[in-house]
PDB file of N, CA, C and O in Angstrom:
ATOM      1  N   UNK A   1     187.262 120.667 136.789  1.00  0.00           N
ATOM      2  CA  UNK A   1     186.577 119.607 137.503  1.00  0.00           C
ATOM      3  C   UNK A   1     186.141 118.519 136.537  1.00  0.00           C
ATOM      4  O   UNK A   1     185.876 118.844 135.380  1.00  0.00           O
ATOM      5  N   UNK A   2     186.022 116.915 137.023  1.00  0.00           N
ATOM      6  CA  UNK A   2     185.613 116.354 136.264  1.00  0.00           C
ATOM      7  C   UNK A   2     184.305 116.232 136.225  1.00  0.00           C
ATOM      8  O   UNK A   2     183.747 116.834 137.142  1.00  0.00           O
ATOM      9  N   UNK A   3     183.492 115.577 135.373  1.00  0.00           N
ATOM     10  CA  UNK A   3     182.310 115.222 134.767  1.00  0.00           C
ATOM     11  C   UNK A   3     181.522 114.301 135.507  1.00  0.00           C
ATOM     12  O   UNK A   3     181.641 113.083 135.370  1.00  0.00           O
ATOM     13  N   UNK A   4     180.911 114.714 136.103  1.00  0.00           N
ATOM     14  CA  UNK A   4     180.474 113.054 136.641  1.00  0.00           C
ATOM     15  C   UNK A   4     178.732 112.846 136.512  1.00  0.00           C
ATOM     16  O   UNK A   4     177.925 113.472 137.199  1.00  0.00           O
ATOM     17  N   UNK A   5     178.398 111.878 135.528  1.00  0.00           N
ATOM     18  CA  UNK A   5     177.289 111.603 135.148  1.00  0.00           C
ATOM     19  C   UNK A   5     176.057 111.091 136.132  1.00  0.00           C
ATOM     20  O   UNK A   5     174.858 111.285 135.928  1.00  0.00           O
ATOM     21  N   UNK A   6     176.598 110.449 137.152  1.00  0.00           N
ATOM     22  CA  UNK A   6     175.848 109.829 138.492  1.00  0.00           C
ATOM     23  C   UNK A   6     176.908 109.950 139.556  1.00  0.00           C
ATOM     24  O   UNK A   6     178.086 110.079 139.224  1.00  0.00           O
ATOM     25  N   UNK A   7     176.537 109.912 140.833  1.00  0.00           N
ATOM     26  CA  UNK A   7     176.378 110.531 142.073  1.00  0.00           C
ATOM     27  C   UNK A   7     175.756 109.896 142.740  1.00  0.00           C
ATOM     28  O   UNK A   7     174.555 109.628 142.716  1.00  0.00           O
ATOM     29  N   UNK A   8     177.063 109.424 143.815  1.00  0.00           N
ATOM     30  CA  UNK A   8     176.288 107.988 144.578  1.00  0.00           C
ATOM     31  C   UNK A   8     175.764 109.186 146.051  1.00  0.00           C
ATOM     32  O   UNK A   8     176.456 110.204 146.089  1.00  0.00           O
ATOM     33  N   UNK A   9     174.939 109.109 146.872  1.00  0.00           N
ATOM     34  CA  UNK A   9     174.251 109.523 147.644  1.00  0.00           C
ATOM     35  C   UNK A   9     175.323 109.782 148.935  1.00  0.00           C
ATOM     36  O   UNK A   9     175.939 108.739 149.156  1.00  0.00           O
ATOM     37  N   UNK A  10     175.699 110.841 149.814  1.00  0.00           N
ATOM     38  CA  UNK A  10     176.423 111.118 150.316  1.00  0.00           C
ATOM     39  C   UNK A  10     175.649 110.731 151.512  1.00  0.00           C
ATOM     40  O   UNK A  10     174.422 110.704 151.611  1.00  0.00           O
ATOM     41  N   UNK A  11     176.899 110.313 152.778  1.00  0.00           N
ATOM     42  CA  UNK A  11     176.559 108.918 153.770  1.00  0.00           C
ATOM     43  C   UNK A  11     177.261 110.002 155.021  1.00  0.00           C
ATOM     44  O   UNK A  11     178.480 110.177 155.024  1.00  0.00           O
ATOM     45  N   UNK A  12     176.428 110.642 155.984  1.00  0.00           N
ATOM     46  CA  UNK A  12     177.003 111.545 157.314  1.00  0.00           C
ATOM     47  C   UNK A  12     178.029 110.367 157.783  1.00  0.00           C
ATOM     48  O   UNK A  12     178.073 109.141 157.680  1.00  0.00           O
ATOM     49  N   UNK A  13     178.743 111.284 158.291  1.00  0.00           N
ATOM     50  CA  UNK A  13     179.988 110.407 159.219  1.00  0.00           C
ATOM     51  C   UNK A  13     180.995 109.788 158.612  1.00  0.00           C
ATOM     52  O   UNK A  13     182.018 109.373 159.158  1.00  0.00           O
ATOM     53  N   UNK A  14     180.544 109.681 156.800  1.00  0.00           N
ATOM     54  CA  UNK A  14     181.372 108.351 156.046  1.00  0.00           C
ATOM     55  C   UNK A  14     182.100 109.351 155.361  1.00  0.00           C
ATOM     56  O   UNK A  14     183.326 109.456 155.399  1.00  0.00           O
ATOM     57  N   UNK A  15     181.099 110.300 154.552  1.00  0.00           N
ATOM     58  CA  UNK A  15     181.068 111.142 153.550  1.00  0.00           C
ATOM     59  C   UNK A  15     181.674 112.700 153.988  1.00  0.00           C
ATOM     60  O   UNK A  15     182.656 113.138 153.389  1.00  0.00           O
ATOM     61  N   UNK A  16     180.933 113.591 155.204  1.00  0.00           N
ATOM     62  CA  UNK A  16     180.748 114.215 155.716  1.00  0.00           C
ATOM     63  C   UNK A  16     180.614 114.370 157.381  1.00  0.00           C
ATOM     64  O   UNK A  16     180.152 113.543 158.167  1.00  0.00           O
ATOM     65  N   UNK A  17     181.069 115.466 157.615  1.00  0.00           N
ATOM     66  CA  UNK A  17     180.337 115.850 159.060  1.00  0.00           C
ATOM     67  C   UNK A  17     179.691 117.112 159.282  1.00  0.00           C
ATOM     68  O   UNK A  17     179.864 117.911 158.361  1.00  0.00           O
ATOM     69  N   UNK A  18     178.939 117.551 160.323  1.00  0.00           N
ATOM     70  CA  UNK A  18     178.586 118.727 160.295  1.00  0.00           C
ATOM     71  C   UNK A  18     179.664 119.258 161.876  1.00  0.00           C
ATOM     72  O   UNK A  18     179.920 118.513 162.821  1.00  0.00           O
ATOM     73  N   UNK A  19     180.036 120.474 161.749  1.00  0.00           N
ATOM     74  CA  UNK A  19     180.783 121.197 162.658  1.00  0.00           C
ATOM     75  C   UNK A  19     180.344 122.895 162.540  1.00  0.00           C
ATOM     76  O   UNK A  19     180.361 123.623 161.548  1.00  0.00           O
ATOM     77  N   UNK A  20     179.980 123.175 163.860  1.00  0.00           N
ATOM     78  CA  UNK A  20     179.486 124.620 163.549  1.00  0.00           C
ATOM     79  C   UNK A  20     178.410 124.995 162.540  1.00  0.00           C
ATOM     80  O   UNK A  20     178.403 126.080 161.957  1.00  0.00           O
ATOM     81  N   UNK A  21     177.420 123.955 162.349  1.00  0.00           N
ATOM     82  CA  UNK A  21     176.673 124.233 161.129  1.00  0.00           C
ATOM     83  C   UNK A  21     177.228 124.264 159.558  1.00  0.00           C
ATOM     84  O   UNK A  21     176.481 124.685 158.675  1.00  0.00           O
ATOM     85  N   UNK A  22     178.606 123.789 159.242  1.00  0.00           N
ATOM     86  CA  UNK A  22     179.015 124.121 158.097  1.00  0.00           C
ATOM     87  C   UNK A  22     179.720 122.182 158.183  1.00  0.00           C
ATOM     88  O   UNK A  22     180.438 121.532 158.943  1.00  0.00           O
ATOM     89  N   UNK A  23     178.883 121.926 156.787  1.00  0.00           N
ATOM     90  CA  UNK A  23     179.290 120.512 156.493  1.00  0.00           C
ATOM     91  C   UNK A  23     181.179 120.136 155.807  1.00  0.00           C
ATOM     92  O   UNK A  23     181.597 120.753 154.827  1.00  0.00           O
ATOM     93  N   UNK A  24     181.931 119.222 156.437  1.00  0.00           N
ATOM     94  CA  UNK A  24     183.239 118.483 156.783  1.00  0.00           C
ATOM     95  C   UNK A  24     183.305 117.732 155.741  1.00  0.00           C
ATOM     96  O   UNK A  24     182.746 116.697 156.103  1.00  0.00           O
ATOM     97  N   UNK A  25     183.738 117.564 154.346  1.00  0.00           N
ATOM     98  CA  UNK A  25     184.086 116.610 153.940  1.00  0.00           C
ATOM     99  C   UNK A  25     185.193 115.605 154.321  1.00  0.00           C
ATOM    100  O   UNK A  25     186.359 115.956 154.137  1.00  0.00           O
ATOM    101  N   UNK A  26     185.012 114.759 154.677  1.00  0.00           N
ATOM    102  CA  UNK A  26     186.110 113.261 155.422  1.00  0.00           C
ATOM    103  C   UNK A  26     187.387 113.371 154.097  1.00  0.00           C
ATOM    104  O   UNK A  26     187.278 114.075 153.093  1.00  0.00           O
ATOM    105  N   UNK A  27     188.323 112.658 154.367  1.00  0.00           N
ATOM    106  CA  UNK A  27     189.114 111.766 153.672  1.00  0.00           C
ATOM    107  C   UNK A  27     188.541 111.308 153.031  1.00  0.00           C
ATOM    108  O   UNK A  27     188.457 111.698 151.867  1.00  0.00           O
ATOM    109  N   UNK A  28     187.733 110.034 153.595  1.00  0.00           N
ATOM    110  CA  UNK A  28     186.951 109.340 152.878  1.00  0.00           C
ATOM    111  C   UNK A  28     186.411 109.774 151.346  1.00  0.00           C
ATOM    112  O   UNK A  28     186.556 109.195 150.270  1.00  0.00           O
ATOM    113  N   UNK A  29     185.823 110.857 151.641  1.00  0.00           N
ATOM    114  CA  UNK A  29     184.944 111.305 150.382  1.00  0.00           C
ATOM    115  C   UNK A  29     185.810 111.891 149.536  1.00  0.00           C
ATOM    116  O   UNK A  29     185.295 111.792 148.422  1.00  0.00           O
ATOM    117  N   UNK A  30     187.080 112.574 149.434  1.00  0.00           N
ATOM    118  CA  UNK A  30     187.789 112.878 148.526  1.00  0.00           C
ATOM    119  C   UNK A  30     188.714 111.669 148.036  1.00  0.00           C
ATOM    120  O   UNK A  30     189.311 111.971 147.003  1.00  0.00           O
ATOM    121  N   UNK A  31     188.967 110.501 148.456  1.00  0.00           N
ATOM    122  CA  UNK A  31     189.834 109.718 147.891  1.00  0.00           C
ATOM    123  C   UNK A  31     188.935 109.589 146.593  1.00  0.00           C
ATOM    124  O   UNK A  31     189.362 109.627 145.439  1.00  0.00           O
ATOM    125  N   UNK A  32     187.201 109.379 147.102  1.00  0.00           N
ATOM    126  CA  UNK A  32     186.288 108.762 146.355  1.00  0.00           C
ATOM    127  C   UNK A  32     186.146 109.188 145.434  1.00  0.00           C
ATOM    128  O   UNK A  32     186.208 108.536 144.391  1.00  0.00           O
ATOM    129  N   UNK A  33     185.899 110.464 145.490  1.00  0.00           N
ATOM    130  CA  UNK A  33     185.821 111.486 144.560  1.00  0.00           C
ATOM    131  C   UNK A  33     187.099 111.465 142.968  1.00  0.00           C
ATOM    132  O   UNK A  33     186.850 111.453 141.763  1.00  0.00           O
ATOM    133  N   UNK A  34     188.562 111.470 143.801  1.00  0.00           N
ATOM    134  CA  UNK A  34     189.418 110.983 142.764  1.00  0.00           C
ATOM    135  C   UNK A  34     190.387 112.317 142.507  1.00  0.00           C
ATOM    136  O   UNK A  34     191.604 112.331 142.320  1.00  0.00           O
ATOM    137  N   UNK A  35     189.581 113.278 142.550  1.00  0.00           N
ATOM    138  CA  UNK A  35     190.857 114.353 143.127  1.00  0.00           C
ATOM    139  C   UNK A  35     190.632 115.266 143.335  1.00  0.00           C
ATOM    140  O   UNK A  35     189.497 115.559 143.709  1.00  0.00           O
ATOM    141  N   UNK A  36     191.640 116.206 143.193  1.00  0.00           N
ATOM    142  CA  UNK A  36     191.810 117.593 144.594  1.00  0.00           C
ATOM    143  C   UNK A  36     191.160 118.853 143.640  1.00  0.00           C
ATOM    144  O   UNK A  36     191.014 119.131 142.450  1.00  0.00           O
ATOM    145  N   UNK A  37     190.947 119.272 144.637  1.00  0.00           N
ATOM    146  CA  UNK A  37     189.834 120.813 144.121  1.00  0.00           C
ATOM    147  C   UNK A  37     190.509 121.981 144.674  1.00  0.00           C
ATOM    148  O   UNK A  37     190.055 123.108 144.478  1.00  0.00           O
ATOM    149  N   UNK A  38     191.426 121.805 145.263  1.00  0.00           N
ATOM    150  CA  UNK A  38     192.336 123.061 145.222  1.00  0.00           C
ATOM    151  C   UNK A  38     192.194 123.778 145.995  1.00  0.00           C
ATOM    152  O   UNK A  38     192.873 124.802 146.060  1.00  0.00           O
ATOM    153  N   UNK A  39     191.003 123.391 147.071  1.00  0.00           N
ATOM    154  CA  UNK A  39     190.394 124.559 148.084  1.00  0.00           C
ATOM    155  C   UNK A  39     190.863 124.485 149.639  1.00  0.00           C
ATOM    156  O   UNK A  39     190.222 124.903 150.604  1.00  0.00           O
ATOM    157  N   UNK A  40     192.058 123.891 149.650  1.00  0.00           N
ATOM    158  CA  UNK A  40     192.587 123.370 150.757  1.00  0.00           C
ATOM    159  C   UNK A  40     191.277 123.020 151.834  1.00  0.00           C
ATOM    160  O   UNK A  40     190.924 123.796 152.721  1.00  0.00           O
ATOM    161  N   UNK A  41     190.793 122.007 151.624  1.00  0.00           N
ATOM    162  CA  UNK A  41     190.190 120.808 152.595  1.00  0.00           C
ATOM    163  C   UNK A  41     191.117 120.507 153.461  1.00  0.00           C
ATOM    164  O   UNK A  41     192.321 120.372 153.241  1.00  0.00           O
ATOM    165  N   UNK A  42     190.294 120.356 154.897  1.00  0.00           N
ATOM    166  CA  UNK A  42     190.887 120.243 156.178  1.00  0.00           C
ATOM    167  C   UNK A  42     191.384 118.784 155.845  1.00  0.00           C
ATOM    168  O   UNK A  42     192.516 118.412 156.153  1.00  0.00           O
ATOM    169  N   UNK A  43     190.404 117.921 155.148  1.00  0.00           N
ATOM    170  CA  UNK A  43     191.088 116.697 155.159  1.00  0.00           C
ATOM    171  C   UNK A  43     191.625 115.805 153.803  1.00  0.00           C
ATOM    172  O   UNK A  43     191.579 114.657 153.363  1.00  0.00           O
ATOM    173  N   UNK A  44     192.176 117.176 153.450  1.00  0.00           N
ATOM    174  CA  UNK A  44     192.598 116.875 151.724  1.00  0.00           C
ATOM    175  C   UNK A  44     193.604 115.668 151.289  1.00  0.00           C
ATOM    176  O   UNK A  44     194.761 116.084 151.244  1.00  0.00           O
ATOM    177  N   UNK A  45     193.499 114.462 150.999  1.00  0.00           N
ATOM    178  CA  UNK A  45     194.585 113.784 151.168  1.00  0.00           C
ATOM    179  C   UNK A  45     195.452 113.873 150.069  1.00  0.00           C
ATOM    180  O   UNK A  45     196.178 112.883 149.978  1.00  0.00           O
ATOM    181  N   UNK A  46     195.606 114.643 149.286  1.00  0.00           N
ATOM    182  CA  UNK A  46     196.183 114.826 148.450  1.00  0.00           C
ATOM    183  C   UNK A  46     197.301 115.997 148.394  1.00  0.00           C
ATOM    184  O   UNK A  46     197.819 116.444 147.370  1.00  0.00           O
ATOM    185  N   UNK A  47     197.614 116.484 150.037  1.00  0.00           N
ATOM    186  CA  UNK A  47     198.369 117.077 149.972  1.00  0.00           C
ATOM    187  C   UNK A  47     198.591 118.649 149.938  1.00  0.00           C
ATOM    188  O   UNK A  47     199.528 119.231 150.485  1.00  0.00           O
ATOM    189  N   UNK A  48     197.562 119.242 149.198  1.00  0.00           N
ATOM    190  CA  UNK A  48     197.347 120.397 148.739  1.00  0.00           C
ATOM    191  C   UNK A  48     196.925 120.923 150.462  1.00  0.00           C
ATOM    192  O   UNK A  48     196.241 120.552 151.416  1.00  0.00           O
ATOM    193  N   UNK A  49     197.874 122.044 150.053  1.00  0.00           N
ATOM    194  CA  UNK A  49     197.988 123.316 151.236  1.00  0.00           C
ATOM    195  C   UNK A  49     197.606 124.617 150.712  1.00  0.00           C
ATOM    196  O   UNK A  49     198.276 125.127 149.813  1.00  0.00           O
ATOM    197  N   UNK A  50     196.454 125.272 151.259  1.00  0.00           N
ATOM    198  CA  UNK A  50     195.996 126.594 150.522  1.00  0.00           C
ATOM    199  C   UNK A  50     197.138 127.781 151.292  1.00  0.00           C
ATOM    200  O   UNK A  50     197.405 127.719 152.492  1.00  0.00           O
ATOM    201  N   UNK A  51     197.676 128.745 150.431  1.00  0.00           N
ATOM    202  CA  UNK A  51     199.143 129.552 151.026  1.00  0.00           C
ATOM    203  C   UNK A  51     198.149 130.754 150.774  1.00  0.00           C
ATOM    204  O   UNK A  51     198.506 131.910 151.002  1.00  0.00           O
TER     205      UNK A  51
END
C-alpha cells in the first residue's frame, strides 16, 4: 500500500455508501485513491476480479 501523509475527509454518496450496515466504496473513491488493493471491490475500476 502506498503512504499517504494527509487524507482528505471522506464525502457519503461521493466517497462511500452504506448498504446493509457495511460501508460501499464508489468508483469515485478508488480512482482517487490511485490504486487497487486487491480485495475485489464491487466497484473496483481497475479491473481486478477476486477468483
Amino acid at each position: 500500500m502506498k503512504n499517504q501523509t494527509q487524507q482528505k475527509p471522506l464525502i457519503e454518496n461521493i466517497h462511500y455508501y452504506w448498504e446493509n450496515g457495511l460501508m460501499v466504496f464508489t468508483e469515485h473513491y478508488h480512482r482517487e485513491r490511485g490504486y487497487c488493493c486487491k480485495s475485489g471491490c464491487r466497484h473496483c475500476p481497475y479491473g481486478f476480479k477476486k477468483g
